[in-house]
C-alpha positions in Angstrom: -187.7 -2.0 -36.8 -185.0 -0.9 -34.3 -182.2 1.3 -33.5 -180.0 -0.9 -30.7 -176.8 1.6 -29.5 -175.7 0.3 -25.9 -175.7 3.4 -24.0 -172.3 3.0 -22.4 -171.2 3.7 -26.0 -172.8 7.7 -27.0 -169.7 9.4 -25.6 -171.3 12.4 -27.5 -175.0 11.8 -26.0 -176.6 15.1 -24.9 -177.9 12.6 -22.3 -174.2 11.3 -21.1 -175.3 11.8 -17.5 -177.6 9.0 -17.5 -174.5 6.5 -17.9 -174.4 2.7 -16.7 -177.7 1.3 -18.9 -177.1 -2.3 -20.6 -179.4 -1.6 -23.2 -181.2 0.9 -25.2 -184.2 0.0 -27.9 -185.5 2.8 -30.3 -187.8 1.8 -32.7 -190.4 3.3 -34.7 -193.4 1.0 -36.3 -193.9 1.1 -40.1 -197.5 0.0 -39.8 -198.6 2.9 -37.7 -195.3 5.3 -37.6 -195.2 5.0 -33.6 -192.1 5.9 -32.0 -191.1 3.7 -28.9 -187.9 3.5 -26.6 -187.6 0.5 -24.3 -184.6 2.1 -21.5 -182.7 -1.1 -20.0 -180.6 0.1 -17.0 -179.8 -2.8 -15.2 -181.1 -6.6 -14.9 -178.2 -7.8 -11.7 -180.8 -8.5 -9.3 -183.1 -10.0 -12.1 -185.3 -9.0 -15.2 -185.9 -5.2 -15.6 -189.3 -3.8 -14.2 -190.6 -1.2 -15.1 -193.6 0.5 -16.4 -194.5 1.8 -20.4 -195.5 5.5 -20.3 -197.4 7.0 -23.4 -197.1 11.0 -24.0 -197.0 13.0 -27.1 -194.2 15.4 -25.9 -196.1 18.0 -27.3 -194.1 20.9 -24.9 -190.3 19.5 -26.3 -188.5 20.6 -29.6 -187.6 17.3 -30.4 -190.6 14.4 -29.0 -188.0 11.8 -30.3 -185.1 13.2 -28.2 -187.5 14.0 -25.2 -188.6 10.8 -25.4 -185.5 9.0 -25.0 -184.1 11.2 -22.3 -187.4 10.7 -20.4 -186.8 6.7 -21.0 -182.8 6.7 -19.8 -184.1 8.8 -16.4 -186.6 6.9 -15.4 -185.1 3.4 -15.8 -182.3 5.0 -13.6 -184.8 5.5 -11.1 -186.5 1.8 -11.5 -183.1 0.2 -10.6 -182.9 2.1 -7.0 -186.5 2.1 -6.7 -186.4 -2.3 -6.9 -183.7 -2.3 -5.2 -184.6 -0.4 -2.5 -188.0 -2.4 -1.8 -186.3 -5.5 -2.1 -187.4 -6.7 -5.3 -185.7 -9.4 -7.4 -185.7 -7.2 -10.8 -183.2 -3.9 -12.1 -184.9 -1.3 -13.2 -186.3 -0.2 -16.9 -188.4 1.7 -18.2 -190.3 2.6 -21.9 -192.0 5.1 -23.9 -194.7 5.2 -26.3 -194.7 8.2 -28.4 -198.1 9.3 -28.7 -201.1 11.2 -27.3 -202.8 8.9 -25.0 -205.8 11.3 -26.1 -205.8 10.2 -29.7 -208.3 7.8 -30.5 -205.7 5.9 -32.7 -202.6 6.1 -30.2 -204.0 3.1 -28.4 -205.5 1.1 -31.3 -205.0 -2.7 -31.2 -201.8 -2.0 -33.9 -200.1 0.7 -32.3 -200.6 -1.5 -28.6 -199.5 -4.9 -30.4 -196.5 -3.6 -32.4 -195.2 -2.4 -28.6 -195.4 -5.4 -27.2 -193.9 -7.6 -30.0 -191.4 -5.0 -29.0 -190.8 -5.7 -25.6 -190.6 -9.6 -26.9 -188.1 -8.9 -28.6 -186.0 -8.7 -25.7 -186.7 -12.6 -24.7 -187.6 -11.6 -20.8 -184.9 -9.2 -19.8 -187.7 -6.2 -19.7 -190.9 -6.8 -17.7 -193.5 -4.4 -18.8 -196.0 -2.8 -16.8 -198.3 0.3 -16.9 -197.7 3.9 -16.2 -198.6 7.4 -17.3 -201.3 7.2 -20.0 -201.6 4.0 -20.0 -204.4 1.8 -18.7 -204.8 -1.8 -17.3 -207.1 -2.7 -20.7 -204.1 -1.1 -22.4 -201.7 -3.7 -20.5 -204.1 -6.2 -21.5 -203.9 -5.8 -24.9 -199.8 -5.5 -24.7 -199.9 -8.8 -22.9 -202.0 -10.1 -26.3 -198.6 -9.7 -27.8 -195.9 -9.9 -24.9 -195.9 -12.8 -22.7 -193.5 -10.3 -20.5 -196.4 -8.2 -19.5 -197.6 -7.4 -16.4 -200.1 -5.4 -14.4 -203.2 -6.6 -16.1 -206.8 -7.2 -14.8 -207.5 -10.1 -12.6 -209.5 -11.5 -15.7 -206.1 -11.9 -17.5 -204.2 -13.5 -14.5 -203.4 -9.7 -12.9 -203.7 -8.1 -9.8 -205.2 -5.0 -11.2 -204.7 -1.3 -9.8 -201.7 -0.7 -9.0 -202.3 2.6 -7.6 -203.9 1.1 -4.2 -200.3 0.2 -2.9 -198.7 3.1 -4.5 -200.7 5.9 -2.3 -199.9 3.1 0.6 -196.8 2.6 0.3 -196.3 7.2 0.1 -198.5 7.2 3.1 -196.1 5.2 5.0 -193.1 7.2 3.7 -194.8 10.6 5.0 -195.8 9.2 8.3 -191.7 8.0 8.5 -190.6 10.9 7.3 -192.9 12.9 9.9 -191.0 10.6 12.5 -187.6 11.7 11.4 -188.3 15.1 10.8 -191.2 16.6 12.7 -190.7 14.0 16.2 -193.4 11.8 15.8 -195.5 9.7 13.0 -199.4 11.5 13.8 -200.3 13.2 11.2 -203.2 15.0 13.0 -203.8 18.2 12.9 -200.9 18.6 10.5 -200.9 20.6 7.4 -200.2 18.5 4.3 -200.4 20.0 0.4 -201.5 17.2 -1.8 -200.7 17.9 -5.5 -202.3 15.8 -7.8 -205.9 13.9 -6.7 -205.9 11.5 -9.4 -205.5 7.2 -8.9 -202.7 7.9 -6.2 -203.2 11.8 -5.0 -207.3 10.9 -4.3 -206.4 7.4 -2.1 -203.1 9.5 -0.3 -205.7 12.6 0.7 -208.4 9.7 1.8 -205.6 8.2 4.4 -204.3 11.2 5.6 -208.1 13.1 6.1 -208.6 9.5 8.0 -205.7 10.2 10.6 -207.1 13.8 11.1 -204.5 15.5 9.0 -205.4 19.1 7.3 -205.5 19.0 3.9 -205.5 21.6 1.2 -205.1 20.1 -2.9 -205.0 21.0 -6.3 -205.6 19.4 -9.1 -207.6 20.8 -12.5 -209.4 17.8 -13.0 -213.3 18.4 -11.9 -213.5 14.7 -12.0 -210.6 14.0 -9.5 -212.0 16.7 -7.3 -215.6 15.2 -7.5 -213.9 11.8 -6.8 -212.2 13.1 -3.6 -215.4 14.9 -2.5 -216.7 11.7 -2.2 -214.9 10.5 0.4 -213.5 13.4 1.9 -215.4 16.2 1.6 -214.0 18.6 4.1 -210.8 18.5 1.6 -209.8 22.0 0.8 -209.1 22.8 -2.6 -206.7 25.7 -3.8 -207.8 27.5 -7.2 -204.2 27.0 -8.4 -201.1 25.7 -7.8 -199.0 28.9 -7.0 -201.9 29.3 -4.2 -201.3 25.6 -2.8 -197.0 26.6 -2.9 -198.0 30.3 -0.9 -199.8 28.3 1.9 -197.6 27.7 5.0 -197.5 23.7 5.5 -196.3 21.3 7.5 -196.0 18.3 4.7 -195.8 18.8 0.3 -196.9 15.6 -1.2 -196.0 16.2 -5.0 -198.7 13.3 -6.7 -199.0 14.6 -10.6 -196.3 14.5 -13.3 -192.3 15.6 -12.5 -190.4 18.4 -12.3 -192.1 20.4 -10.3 -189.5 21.2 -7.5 -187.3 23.4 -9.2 -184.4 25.5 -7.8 -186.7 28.8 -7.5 -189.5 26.7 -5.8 -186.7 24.9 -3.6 -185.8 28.4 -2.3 -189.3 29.9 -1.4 -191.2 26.9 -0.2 -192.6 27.2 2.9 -192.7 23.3 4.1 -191.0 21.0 7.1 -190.8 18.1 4.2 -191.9 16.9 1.0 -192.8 13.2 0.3 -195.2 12.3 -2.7 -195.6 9.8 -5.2 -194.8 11.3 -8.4 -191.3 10.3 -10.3 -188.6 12.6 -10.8 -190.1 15.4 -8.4 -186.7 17.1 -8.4 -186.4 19.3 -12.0 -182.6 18.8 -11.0 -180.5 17.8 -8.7 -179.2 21.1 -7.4 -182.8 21.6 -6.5 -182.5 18.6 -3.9 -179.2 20.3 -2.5 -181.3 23.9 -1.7 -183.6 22.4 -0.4 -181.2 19.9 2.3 -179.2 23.5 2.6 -182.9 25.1 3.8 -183.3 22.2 6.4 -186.2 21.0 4.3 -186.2 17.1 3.9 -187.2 15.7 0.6 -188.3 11.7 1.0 -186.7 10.4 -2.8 -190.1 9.3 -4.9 -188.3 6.1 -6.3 -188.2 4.8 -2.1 -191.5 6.1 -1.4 -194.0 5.4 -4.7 -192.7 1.7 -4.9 -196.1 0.5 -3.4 -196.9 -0.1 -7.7 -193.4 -1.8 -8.7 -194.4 -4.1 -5.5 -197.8 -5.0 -6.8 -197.3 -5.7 -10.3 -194.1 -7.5 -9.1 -195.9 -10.0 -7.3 -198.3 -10.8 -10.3 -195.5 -12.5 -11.4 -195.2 -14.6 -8.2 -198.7 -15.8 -8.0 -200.9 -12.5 -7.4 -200.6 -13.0 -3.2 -202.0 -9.4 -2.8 -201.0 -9.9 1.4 -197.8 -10.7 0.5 -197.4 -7.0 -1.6 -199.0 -5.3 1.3 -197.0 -6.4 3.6 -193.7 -6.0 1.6 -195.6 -2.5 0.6 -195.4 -1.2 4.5 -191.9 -1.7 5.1 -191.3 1.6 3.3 -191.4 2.9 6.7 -188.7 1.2 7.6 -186.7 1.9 4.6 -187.2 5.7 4.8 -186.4 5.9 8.6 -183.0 4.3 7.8 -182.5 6.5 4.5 -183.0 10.0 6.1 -180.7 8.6 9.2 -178.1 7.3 7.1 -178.3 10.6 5.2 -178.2 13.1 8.2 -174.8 10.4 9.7 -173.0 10.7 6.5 -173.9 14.7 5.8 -175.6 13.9 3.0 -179.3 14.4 0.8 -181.8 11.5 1.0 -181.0 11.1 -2.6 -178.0 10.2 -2.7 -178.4 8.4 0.7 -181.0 6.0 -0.9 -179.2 5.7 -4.1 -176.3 4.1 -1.6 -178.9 1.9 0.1 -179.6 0.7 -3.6 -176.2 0.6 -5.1 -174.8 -1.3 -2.0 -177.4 -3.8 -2.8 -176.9 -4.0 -6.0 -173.1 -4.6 -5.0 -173.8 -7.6 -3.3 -175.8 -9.1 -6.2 -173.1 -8.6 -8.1 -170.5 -10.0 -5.8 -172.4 -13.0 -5.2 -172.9 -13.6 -8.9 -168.8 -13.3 -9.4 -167.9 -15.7 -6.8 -170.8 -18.3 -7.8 -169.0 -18.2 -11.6 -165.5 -18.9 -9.8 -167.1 -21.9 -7.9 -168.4 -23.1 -11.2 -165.0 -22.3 -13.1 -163.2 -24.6 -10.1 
């Protein structure tokens, strides 16, 4: 059923970049002919966490290859983004092949053989939901996984994980509005939400509540309905491009990656930009134009941990205070990260990827000397 090549290994990888992983997993099912990659970065400061996304790839060449490559990069991410909330797990991360909108890609088969998957790997990958994929999905995983988290509360989960996620962005913009703009009020500030779905719809419904101005987009009528709901003196751009044109104090990216390019990094008129989607940054040279334009960009993997946090803690006992609470020192952590950045003449990326890797150093260090005291 699977592929195993340990990543370290695929010196001719078109994916090279995304070195360091322990363990890749490609698989396909025979039963239903689904695709999956489970994307093992690191387990030093415990079991990789990390949520299962389900897409069909539909805009790559190669679903298989775009698949994997999505898998490699977000596990990466996992690792810093546990580590930097202070979680006692590394970082993975899997895919699902499929179009979450087929009424067969989340059939009881295709949803068991993924989690007899994950089992496989005996504990060192912690599953959890992501894009396209539900908390009944998880539920059924867990039918099959006993590594599964982020269930409902009537199979022993804490639910939602999106409530602590648009928490724990809301207290990275009001940090990074301390760093960058003098002081943490949001009101009367102009913030471009993108994205009004589980996350971008609870984000606008804080910051309308601290009196910030807030213009979104999102094509969903539903989402837009949803947010009307609660904050119906939202404005709402007709498109994107028309949100990016307006002159803002704050862009809170909350859909799907990639969108901050190199071109948008150059003409975007915004003091900041601090949302919850993963891999906002198409690549990393659009981080540096946009630290070269004075603009500060608040890393997703410090600020959306709020999920990671939740789902984390179902494995502790479901003490929803206790996630909270750990959830809100992303204020704390984002404060340090854009100081330690702007002392060292460096971007908040790779600033938090040294708060996470010098963590992760410790761990490490710790586990060395604890074998020596054993060995003597």
């Amino acid at each position: 059923m699977t592929d195993e090549q340990p990543a370290a290994r695929r010196t001719d990888d078109p994916w090279a970049g995304f070195e360091g992983h322990e363990r890749v997993v490609v698989a396909r099912d025979a039963d239903t002919g689904t695709r999956m990659v489970i994307a093992v970065h690191s387990t030093v400061l415990g079991p990789a966490l990390g949520g299962t996304r389900m897409a069909a790839y539909l805009d790559s060449p190669s679903p298989p290859a775009a698949a994997y490559a999505d898998a490699l990069r977000l596990s990466r991410a996992m690792t810093y983004k546990n580590a930097l909330a202070g979680l006692d797990h590394g970082g993975g991360k899997a895919v699902i092949v499929r179009d979450p909108a087929d009424p067969d890609a989340k059939s009881d088969a295709v949803l068991h053989a993924y989690g007899r998957l994950v089992a496989t790997l005996n504990g060192s990958y912690v599953t959890a939901g992501d894009v396209g994929i539900t908390v009944h999905d998880m539920d059924v995983i867990g039918e099959a996984c006993p590594w599964t988290t982020g269930r409902s509360p009537e199979r022993g989960g804490v639910g939602d994980s999106g409530i602590l996620t648009a928490l724990g962005v809301f207290r990275g913009v009001q940090a990074a509005a301390a760093f960058v703009l003098g002081s943490d009020d949001l009101g009367g500030r102009r913030v471009g939400v993108i994205g009004a779905g589980k996350v971008g719809g609870r984000l606008i419904e804080r910051l309308r509540g601290v009196g910030a101005d807030v213009i979104a987009f999102d094509p969903s009528a539903e989402a837009r309905a949803a947010v009307d709901g609660h904050s119906p003196d939202v404005r709402w751009a007709d498109s994107l491009g028309e949100l990016l044109a307006e002159d803002l104090d704050i862009l809170s990216p909350n859909a799907l990656g990639g969108l901050l390019t190199v071109d948008l990094a150059e003409r975007l008129n915004a003091r900041l930009v601090c949302g919850g989607a993963n891999n906002q940054l198409a690549t990393p040279a659009a981080g540096t134009v946009l630290a070269e334009r004075g603009i500060v960009y608040a890393p997703d993997f410090m600020v959306n941990c709020g999920g990671v946090i939740q789902v984390a803690e179902e494995l502790q006992g479901g003490d929803l205070d206790r996630a909270r609470a750990a959830t809100e020192r992303v204020y704390e952590t984002t404060l340090r990260v854009l100081e330690r950045a702007a002392a060292e003449g460096i971007t908040p990326v790779a600033a938090a990827e040294r708060e996470a890797e010098d963590r992760i150093a410790r761990a490490r260090e710790e586990q060395v000397r604890s074998r020596e005291e054993q060995v003597l």
